[in-house]
N, C-alpha and C positions, 0 to 999 in steps of 0.2 A: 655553302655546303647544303643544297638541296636535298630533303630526306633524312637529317642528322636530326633536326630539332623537332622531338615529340616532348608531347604531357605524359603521358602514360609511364615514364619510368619515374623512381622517387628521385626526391630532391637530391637528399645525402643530406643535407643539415642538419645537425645534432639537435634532438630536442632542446639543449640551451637556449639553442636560438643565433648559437655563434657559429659564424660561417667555417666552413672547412679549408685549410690551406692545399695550396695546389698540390701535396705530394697525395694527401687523403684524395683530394679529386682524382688525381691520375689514377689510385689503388681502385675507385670507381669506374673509372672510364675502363681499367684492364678489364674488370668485369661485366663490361658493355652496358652501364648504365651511362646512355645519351643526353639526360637531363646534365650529369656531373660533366660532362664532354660540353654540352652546350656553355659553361657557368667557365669551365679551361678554355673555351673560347675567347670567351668574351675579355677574360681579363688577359689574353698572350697574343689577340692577333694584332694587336698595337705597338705593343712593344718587339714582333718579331716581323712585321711590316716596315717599321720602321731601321731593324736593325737590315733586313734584308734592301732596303732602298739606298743607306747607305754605302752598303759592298755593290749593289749591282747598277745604281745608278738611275734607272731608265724606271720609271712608274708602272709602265703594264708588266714588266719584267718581275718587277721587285711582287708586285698582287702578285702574280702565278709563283714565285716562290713561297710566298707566304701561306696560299693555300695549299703548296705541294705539305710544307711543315705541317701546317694543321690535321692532314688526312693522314702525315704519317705517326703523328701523336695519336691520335686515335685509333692507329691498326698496330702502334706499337708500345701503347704504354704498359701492359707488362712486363716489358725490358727495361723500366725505371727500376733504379736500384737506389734507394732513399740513402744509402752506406757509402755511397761514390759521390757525391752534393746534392744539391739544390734541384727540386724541381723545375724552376726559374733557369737555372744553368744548363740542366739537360736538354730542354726546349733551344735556349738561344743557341747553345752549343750546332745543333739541331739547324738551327734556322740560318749560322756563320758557316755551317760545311755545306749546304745546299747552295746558299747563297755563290761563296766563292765555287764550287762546281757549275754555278750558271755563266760568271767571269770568265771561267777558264773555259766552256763552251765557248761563248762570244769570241774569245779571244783566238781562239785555232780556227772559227770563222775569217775573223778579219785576218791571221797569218794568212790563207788559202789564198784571200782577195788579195792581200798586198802580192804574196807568189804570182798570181797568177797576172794582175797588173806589171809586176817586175819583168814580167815575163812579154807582155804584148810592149814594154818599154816605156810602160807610166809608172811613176814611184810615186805614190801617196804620201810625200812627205809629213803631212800635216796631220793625216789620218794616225799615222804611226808615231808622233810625237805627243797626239792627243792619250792614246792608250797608254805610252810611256809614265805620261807625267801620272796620270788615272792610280796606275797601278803601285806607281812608287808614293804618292800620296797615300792610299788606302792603308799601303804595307808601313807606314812610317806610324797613322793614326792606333792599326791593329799594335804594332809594339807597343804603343808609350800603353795604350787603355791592358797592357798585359802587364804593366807596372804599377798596374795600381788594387788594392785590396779587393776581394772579392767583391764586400758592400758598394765601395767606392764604383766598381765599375760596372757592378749590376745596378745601382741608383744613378749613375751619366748615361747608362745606355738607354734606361727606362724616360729617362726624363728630358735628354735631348734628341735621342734615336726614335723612341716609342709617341715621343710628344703629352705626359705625363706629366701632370702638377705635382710639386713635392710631399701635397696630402695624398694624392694616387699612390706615389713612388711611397712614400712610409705604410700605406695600406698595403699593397702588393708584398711587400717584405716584411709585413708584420714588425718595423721597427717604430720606434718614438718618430716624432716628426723632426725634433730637437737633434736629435741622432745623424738621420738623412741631411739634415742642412748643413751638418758639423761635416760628414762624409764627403759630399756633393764640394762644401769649399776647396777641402781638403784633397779630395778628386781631382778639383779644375785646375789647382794651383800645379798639380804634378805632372797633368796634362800641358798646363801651358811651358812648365818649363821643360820637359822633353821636347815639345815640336818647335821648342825658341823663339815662343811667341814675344812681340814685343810689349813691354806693360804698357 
């Protein structure tokens, strides 16, 4: 993000000394101080890179979603509404509808290409079994992680989506570390027995 990251605006840090939670950064960022924009950076484009490479698969894809999120956090965080959730939630929320809007781009791509193959009398059978399975995996993983508590699945996104150590993931949520590890168990064990994994 070329041009976002100046000195010249304030921190936002409370003279405590204690850092501000991302809902406080974003109430900054509405007010167009770029330093608190620069600080919402740093700790979401990890965790929204990471959620976005999961839905869309492809690396250079999953980056240009990541920074579409980030620009639009920045041109829209006075639409956070701290009374609707989580900071953390509105972003990913954010970064899971972009994400599957880049999917569902690809994907009426590749419909065109299979029509239009269908059409000179090649069927890509392989192509279109590839997508199949893609998509009914994703949609299988988006259910079961909607079965699970908000902590739980904002702490498995953060930590296996984002690539987050469980001291990040208890910092970023501002909870005990104790907490997140007890969540995280409790997470995987829900996850594994929706997608019927084998122990």
């Amino acid at each position: 993000m070329a041009g976002v990251r100046t000195e010249r605006e304030p921190s936002g840090v409370p003279a405590s000394g204690e850092e501000p939670g991302l809902e406080d950064l974003l109430a900054q960022v509405a007010l167009g101080h770029e330093q608190a924009f620069n600080r919402v950076y740093d700790l979401l484009a990890g965790p929204v890179f990471g959620l976005a490479r999961r839905v869309v698969r492809d690396r250079a894809q999953a980056e240009e979603v990541a920074q579409e999120v980030l620009v639009e956090v920045w041109r829209t965080a006075s639409r956070y509404d701290r009374t609707r959730g989580s900071a953390l939630s509105w972003v990913m929320t954010m970064a899971h509808r972009r994400s599957v809007d880049r999917v569902r781009s690809a994907q009426a791509s590749a419909d065109r290409e299979e029509k239009v193959s269908r059409m000179s009398g090649e069927v890509a059978y392989d192509q279109v079994s590839e997508v199949v399975t893609t998509r009914l995996e994703g949609e299988r993983v988006r259910r079961c992680l909607g079965g699970l508590t908000d902590l739980q699945r904002q702490a498995v996104t953060l930590a296996y989506y984002g690539g987050y150590s469980y001291p990040e993931v208890a910092g970023l949520l501002r909870v005990p570390l104790g907490t997140i590890k007890t969540r995280m168990r409790d997470g995987l064990v829900r996850l594994r027995d929706c997608m019927g994994v084998e122990r």
